[in-house]
NUROKE-633255 format. One record per residue (C-alpha): x, y, z; residue in one letter. Coordinates in steps of 0.001 Angstrom, whole numbers, plus 524288, in hexadecimal, padded with zeros to 5 digits. Example, Ala and Ser with C-alpha at 12.3 -4.5 7.8 and 13.67 -1.06 7.14 Angstrom:
2
8300C7EE6C81E78a
835667FBDC81BE4s
END
This chain:
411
7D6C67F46386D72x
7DD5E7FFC586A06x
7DEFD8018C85B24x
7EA0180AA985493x
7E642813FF8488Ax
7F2E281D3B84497x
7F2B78285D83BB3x
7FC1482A4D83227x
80032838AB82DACx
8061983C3582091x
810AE8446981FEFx
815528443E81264x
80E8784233809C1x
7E8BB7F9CA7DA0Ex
7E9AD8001B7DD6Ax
7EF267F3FC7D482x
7F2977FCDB7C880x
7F5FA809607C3CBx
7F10E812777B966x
7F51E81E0B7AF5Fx
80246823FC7AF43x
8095F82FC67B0D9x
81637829E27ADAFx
81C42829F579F94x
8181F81BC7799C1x
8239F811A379CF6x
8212D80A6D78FF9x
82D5C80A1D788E8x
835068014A77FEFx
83B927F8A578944x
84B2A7F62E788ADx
850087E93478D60x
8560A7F05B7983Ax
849EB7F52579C9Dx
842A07EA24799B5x
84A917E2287A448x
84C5E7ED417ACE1x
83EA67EAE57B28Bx
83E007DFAD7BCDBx
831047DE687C2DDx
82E767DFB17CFE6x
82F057D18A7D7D0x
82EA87CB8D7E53Ex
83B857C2027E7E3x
83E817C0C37D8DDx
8494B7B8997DC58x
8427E7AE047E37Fx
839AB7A3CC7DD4Cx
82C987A2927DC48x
81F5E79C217DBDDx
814397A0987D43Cx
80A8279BEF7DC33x
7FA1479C107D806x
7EF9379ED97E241x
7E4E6799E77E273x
7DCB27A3E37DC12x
7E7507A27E7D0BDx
7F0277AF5F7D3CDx
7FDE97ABE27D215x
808937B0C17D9D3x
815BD7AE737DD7Bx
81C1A7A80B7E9F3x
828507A96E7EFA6x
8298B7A2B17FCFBx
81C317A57E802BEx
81B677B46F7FC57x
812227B3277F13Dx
8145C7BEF57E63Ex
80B2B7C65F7DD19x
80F9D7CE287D18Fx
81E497CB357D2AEx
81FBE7D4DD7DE82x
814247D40B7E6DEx
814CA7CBBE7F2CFx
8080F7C7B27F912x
803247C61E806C4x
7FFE67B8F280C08x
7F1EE7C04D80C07x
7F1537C4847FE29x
7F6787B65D7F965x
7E9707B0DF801CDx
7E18C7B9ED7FA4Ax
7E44C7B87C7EC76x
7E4847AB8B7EF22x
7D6207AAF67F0BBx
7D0017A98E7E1E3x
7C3F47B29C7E8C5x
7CC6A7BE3A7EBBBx
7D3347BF307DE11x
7D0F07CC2B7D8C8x
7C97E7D1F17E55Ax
7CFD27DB1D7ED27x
7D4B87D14A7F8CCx
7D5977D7338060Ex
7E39F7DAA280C41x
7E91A7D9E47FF5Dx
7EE027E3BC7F99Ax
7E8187EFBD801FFx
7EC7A7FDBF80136x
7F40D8058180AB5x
7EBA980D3981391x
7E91B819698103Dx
7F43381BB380617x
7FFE1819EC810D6x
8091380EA180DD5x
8111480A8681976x
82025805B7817EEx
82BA3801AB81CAAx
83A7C7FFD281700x
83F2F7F4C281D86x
84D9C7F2DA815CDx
853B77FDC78118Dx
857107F92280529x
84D937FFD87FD80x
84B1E80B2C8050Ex
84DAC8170D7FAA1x
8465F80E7C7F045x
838BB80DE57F926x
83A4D81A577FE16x
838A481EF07EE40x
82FA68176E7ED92x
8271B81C537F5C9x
82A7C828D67F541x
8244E826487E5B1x
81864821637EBBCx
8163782C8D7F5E5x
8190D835C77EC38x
80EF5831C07E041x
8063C82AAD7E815x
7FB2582E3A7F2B4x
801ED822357FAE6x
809E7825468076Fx
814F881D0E80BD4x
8178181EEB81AEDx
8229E8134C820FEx
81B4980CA782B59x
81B6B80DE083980x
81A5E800F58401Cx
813007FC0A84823x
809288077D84316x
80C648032F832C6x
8075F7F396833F2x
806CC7F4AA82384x
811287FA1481DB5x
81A0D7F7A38112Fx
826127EFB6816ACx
831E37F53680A6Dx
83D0A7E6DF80BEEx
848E47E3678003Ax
8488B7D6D57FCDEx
846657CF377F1F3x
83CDF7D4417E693x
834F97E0197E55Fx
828387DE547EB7Ax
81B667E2997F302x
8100A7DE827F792x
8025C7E41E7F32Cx
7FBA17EDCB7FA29x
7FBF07EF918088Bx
7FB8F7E1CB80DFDx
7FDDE7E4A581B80x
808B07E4B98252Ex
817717E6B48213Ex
815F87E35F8123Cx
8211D7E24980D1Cx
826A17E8EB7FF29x
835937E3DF7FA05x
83DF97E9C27F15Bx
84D0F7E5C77EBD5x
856747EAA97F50Ax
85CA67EEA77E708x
85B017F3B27D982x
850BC7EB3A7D6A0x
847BE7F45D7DD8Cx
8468C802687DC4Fx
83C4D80CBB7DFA8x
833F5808FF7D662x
834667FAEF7D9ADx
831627FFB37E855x
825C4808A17E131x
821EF7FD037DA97x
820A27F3B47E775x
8193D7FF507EF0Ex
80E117FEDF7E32Cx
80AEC7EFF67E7ACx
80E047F3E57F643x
802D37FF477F604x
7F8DF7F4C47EB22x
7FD507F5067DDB9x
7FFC37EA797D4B1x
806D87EA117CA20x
8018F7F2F17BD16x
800FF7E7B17B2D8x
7F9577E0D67BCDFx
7EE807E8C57BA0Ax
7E0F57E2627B64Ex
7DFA87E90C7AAC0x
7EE227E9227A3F3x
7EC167E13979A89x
7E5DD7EEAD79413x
7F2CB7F43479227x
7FC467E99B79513x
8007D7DC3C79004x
806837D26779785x
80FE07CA3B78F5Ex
80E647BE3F798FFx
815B37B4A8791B5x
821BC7BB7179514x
81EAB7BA307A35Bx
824C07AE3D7A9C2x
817107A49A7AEFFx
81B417A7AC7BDBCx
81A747B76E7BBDFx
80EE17B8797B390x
805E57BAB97C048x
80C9E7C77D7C42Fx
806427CC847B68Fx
7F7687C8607BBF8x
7EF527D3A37BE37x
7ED0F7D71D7CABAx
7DF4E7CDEC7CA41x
7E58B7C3137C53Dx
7EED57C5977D238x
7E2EF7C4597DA18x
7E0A27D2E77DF2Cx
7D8377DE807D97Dx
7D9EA7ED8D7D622x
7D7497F6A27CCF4x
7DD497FC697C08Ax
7E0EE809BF7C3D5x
7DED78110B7B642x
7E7E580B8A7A9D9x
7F267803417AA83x
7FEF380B067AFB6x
80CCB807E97A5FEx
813EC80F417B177x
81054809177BC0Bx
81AF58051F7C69Cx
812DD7F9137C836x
813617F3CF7B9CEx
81EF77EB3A7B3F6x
8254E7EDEF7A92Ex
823177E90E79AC6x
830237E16379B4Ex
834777D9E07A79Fx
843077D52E7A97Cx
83FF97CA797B2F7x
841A77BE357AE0Fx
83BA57B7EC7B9BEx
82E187BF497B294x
830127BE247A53Cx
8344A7B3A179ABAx
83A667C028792ABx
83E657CD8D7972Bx
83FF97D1CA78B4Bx
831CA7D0267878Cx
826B47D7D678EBDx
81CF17D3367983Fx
815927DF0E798D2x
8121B7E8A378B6Dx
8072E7F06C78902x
7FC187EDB97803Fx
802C67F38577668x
80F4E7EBAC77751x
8167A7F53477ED9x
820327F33278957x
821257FC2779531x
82ACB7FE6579F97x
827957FDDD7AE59x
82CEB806D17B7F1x
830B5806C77C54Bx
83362815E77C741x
827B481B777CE2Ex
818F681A157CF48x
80FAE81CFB7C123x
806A4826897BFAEx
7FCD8819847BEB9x
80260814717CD3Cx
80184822657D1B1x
7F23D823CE7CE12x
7EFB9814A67D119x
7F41A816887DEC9x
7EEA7823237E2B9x
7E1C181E677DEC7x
7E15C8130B7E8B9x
7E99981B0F7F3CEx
7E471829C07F48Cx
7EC05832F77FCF6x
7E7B9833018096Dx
7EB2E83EDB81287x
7DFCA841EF818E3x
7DADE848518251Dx
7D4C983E9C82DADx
7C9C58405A8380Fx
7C8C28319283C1Cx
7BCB282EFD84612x
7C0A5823208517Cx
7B86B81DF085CA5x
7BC8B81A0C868E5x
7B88680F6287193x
7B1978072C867E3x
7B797801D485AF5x
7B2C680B6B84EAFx
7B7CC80D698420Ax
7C3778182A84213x
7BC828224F8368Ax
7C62B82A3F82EF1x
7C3198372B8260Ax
7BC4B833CB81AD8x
7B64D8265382121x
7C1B881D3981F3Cx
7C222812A582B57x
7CF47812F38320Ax
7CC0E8071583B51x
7C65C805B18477Ax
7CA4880DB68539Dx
7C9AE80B05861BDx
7D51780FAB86C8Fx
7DB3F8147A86142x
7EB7781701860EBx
7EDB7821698550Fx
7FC2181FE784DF0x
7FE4D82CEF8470Bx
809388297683D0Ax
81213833AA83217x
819DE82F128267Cx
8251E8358C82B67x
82AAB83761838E4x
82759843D884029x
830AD84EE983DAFx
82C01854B184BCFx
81FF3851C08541Dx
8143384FDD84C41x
807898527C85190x
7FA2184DD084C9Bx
7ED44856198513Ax
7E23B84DB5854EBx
7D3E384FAE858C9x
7CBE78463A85F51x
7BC70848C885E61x
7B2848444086650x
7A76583F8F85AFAx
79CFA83A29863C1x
79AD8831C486FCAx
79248824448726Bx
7882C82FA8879E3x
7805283A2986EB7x
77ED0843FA879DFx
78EA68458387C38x
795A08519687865x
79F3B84BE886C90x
7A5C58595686A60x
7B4FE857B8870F1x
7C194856A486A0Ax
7CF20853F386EE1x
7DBC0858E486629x
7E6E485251865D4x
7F5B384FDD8616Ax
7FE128431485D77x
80B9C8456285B9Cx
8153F83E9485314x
821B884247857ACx
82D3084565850F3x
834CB838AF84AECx
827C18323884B84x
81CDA82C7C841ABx
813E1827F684B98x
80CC982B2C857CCx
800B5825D785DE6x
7F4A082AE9865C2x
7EABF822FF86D3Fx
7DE078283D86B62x
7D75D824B687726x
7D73D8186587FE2x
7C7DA81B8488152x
7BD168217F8793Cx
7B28782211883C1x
7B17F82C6088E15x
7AB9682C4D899AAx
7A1B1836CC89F7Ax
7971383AD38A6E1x
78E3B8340F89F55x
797508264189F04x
79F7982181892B3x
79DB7825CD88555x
7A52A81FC287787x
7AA7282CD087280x
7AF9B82CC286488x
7B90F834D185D6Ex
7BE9E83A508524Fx
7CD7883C9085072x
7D120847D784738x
7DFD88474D84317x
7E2BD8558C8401Ex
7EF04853638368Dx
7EB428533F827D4x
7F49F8480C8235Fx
7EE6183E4182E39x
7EAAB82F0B82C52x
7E5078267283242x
7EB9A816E582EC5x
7E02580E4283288x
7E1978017B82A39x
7E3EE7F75D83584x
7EF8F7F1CA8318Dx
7F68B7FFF383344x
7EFB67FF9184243x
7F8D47FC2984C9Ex
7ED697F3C485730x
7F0F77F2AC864C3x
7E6D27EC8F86F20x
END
């Protein structure tokens, strides 16, 4: 079976809370105006739906067969199985939730609706933020953030796998900071008053929440999943609502608050660009990650591909490389390569031979590919020996993708 690794090269260059801030604090006295300004994000807000209560006792909501956490969060049929299991509650539940690989988040604009809006958006994340955003090659880019209009603003959580997809208005009921806002859940955060330990510095005023809405206030335990409280609680946060909300579909009065702080303050959200609290919260779970790798793969037998530093990229055997930029290639682009011969199946063999090498991107191009080998024995006078070696990718900004879902298999 042949088995296909590619390398990805950088050209450019809760997790469920947030923490301090290095933005002047929002809390203001609140005019009416800006008290109904704010309209939470929401999935379909114009469709019915059913609060529905698993059977460990997390309630969400259901439109059609879409089940919704938080207002804006859509789950997988996976996740839904999960929390619906009182024994996972609060555990960290596998495929749920996971983190992008290595920092790089994958995407694609399907309608150009909101093109300029996403585009500013991640351009904000790029820019204050160790996390790269690269738009996916297919069939190389199996997990990838899939950008639609429709109805609602909303994401799914984490990296769930395949073309997940993230919807904003198609109007001015989403801006950047709406699109900002949808990328937090997209790359693992909740939502900042979701926190496990807000009731320290907020109160929730939950008889002006309509019966249906109070779940999207749980913490993020009561919702079934766990994380960690990234230093204090974070007033600036693009993931927190604001003090006053002007949907009626939330609230009995939008004129009262449903959010102060323990003082009896009210606060204003924004939606204008990532906190110095979201800025520390996710650096601290995705560090930047540009380095040079030596990765060690053995031929004719299935091993465990070794990267610098120990990480396990997979497993290699007949092994079809995909070398991959963020941008296409301004002219040919060529990548050095070494290939070492470490050691062979007989102790008396001389190991000491290398063979250089180039792979070239060519110009217009984000990908090329490069066979290894179709065999990793050799034949001499002494018979066949297993001869294994190590690949050293000369270019400093070099990566090696190895979570399997990113691994295009061919037999």
């Amino acid at each position: 079976m042949k088995k296909n690794y590619y390398v990805s090269i950088f050209t450019s260059v809760s997790l469920l809370t947030t923490a301090c801030s290095r933005d002047d604090n929002l809390d203001t006295k609140n005019s009416k105006s800006e008290r109904q300004a704010f309209i939470i994000e929401e999935a379909f807000p114009d469709t019915p739906k059913e609060l529905v209560t698993l059977p460990s006792g997390i309630q969400v909501e259901k439109v059609d067969s879409i089940y919704i956490l938080g207002g804006d969060i859509i789950l997988t049929q996976a996740q839904v199985d999960s929390l619906s299991r009182p024994a996972t509650r609060g555990a960290i539940i596998t495929g749920v939730g996971k983190k992008w690989d290595y920092g790089i988040v994958f995407y694609r604009i399907a309608t150009p609706d909101n093109h300029e809006k996403i585009q500013a958006a991640i351009q904000e994340w790029e820019a204050q933020t160790d996390l790269c955003f690269w738009e996916a090659v297919v069939p190389y880019n199996k997990d990838y953030i899939k950008f639609i209009s429709g109805s609602g603003n909303w994401s799914k959580l984490g990296k769930v796998g395949g073309a997940q997809e993230l919807c904003l208005y198609p109007d001015a009921r989403s801006n950047t900071g709406t699109a900002i806002h949808e990328i937090g859940h997209a790359i693992g955060l909740f939502h900042e008053q979701c926190r496990t330990d807000r009731d320290n510095y907020i109160t929730i005023n939950w008889n002006n929440i309509k019966s249906d809405k109070q779940h999207n206030f749980r913490t993020y335990v009561e919702s079934g999943y766990s994380g960690e409280n990234i230093n204090q609680f974070d007033f600036n946060s693009i993931m927190l609502y604001s003090s006053y909300i002007g949907d009626e579909n939330f609230v009995h009065n939008p004129n009262i608050p449903v959010i102060t702080k323990k003082d009896g303050s009210t606060f204003t959200g924004q939606r204008s660009h990532l906190s110095e609290g979201d800025i520390t919260t996710v650096n601290s779970r995705y560090p930047n990650y540009k380095p040079s790798l030596i990765c060690t793969y053995y031929g004719g037998r299935t091993e465990q591909l070794i990267l610098n530093g120990g990480q396990p990229a997979g497993y290699s055997e007949y092994s079809t490389f995909v070398f991959m930029t963020k941008e296409p290639a301004k002219s040919d682009f060529r990548i050095q390569l070494t290939e070492h011969c470490l050691e062979t199946s007989r102790d008396y063999d001389d190991v000491e031979w290398a063979n250089n090498f180039y792979i070239t991107i060519p110009a217009g191009s984000r990908t090329a590919t490069h066979e290894i080998n179709d065999t990793y024995y050799r034949y001499d006078d002494y018979g066949w020996t297993h001869v294994s070696r190590k690949l050293e990718i000369h270019n400093d900004s070099i990566l090696i993708m190895s979570n399997p879902n990113d691994i295009d298999r061919k037999s």
